[in-house]
C-alpha positions as CSV (number, residue, x, y, z in Angstrom):
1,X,0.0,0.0,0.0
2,X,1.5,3.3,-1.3
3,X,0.6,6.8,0.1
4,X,1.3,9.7,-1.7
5,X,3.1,12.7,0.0
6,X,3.5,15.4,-2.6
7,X,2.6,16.4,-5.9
8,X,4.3,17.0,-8.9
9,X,2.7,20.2,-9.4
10,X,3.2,22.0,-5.8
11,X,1.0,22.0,-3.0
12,X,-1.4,24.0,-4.6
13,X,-2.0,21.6,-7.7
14,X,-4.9,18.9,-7.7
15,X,-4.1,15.5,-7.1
16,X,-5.2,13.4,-10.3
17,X,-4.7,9.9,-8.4
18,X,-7.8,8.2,-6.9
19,X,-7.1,6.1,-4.0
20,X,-8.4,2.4,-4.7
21,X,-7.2,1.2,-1.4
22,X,-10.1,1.7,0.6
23,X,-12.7,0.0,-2.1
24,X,-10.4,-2.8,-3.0
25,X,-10.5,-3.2,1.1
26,X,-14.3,-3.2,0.8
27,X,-14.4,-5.2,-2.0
28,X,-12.6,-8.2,-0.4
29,X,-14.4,-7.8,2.6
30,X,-17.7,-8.6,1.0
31,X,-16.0,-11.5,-1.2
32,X,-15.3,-13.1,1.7
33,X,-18.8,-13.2,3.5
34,X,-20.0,-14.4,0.4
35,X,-17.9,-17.4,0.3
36,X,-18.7,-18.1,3.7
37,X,-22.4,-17.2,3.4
38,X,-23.3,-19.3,-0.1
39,X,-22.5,-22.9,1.3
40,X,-25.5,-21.9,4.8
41,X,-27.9,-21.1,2.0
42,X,-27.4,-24.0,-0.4
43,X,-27.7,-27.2,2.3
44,X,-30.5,-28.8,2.6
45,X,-32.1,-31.0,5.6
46,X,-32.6,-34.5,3.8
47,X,-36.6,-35.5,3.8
48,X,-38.0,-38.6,2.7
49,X,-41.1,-37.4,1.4
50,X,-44.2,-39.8,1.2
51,X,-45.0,-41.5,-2.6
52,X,-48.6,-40.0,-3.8
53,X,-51.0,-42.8,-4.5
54,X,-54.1,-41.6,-5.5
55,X,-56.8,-43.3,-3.6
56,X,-60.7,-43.3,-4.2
57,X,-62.0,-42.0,-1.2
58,X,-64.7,-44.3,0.4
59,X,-67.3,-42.1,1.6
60,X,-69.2,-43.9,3.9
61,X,-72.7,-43.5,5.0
62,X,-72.4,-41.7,8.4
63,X,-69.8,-39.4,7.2
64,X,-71.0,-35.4,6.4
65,X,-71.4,-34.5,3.0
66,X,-71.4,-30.8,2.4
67,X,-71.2,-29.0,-1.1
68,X,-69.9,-25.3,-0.8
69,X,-70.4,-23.0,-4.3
70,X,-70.7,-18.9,-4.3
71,X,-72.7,-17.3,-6.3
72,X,-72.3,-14.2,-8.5
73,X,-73.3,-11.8,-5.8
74,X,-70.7,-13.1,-3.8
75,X,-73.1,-14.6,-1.5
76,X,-72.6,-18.3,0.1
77,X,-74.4,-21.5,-0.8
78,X,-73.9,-24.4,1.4
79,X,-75.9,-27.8,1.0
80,X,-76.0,-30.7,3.7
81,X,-76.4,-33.9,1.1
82,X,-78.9,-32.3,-1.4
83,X,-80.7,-29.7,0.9
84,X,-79.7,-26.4,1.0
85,X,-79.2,-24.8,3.9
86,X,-77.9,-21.3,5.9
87,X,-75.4,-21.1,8.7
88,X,-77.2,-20.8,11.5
89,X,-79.6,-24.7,10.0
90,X,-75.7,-25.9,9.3
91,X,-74.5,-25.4,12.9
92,X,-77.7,-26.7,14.5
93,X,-78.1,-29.4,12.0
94,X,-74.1,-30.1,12.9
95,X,-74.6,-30.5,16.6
96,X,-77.2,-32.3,16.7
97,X,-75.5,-34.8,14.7
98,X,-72.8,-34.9,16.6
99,X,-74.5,-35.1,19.8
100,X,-76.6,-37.8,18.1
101,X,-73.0,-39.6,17.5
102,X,-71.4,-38.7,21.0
103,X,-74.5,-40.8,22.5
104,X,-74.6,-43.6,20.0
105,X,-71.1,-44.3,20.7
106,X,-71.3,-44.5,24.6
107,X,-67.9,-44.8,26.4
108,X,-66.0,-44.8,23.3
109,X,-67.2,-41.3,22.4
110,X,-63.3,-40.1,23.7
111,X,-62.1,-41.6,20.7
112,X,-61.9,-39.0,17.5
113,X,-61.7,-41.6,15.2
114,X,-65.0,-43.1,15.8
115,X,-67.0,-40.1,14.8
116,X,-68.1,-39.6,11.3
117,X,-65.9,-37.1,9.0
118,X,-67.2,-34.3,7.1
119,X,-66.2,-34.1,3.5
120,X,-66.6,-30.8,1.8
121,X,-67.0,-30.6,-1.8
122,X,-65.9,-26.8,-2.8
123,X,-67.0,-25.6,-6.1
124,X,-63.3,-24.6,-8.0
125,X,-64.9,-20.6,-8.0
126,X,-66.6,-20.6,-4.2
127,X,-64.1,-17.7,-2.2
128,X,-62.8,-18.8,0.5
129,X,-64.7,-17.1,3.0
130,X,-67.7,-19.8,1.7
131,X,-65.3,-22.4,2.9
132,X,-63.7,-21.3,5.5
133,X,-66.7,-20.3,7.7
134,X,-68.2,-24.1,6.6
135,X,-65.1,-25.7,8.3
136,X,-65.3,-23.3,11.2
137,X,-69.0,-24.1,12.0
138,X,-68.5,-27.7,11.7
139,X,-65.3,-27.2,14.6
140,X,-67.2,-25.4,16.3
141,X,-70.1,-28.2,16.5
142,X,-67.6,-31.0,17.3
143,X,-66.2,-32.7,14.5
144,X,-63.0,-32.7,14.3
145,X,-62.4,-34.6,11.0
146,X,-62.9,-32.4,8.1
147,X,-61.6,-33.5,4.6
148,X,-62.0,-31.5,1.6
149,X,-63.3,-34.4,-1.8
150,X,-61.9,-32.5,-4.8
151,X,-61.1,-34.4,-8.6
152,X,-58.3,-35.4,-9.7
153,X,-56.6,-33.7,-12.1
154,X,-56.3,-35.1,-15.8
C-alpha cells in the first residue's frame, strides 16, 4: 500500500490519483462473507417425502357430506347432502349430529376416530370465505375430522 506525500505540481495543484485502497478493502471484505455465506444457503435437511397414490376415497354412510359454491353476488351457498341450507340450520343441523353420534357411541365417544368425517365438496370458483366459515361451523359443532373431496386432475 503506497501513500502519496506530494505532488508534482506543488502544493497547490490537484491531485489526479484516486485512492483504490479503501474500495479494494471493501471489495474483499464482501467476497469473503459471500464465500462463507453461499455454502449456509445451499444445504439442505434430507426428507423422505411420502410417494402420492391416488386413492378413491370411500365415503361412507355416516360421514358429512357438504357441497360449498358462491354465487355471483358473492353470496354463500352451502348444501348438507342435497338440501340447502344457511349457517345458522348448518350449525344446529351439525350439533345435533354430533351429539346424536357422541351418544350412539357410549364410552367410546373419547375416541376421534370413531366419529363420522365431514367431506366438503368446494366448487373450483366458491371464495374462500364460503369455505372457511363451513369448516369453522362444523369445529365449532364438534367434529373434528374435516376433509376437503376435490377431482383429480387429468
Amino acid at each position: 500500500m503506497a501513500m502519496s506525500v506530494g505532488g508534482e505540481g506543488g502544493d497547490d495543484a490537484p491531485m489526479s490519483e484516486i485512492n483504490t485502497t479503501p474500495l479494494v478493502d471493501v471489495m474483499l471484505v464482501l467476497l469473503i462473507i459471500f464465500l462463507i455465506a453461499v455454502p449456509v444457503v445451499i444445504k439442505t435437511v434430507e426428507v423422505n417425502l411420502p410417494k402420492l397414490s391416488f386413492q378413491p376415497t370411500v365415503s361412507k354412510a355416516e360421514n358429512v357430506i357438504l357441497s360449498v359454491r358462491g354465487t355471483s353476488s358473492g353470496t354463500c351457498e352451502v348444501f348438507w347432502n342435497a338440501s340447502r341450507i344457511n349457517s345458522t340450520e348448518l350449525l344446529t343441523r351439525a350439533a345435533g349430529r354430533f351429539k346424536a353420534e357422541a351418544d350412539r357411541l357410549g364410552p367410546d365417544a373419547t375416541d376421534p376416530d370413531l366419529f363420522p368425517e365431514v367431506h366438503i365438496r368446494g366448487d373450483q370458483r366458491t371464495p374462500y370465505k364460503c369455505i372457511g366459515g363451513v369448516v369453522s361451523i362444523m369445529q365449532s359443532a364438534g367434529f373434528i375430522r374435516v376433509g376437503f373431496i376435490s377431482s383429480p386432475v387429468m
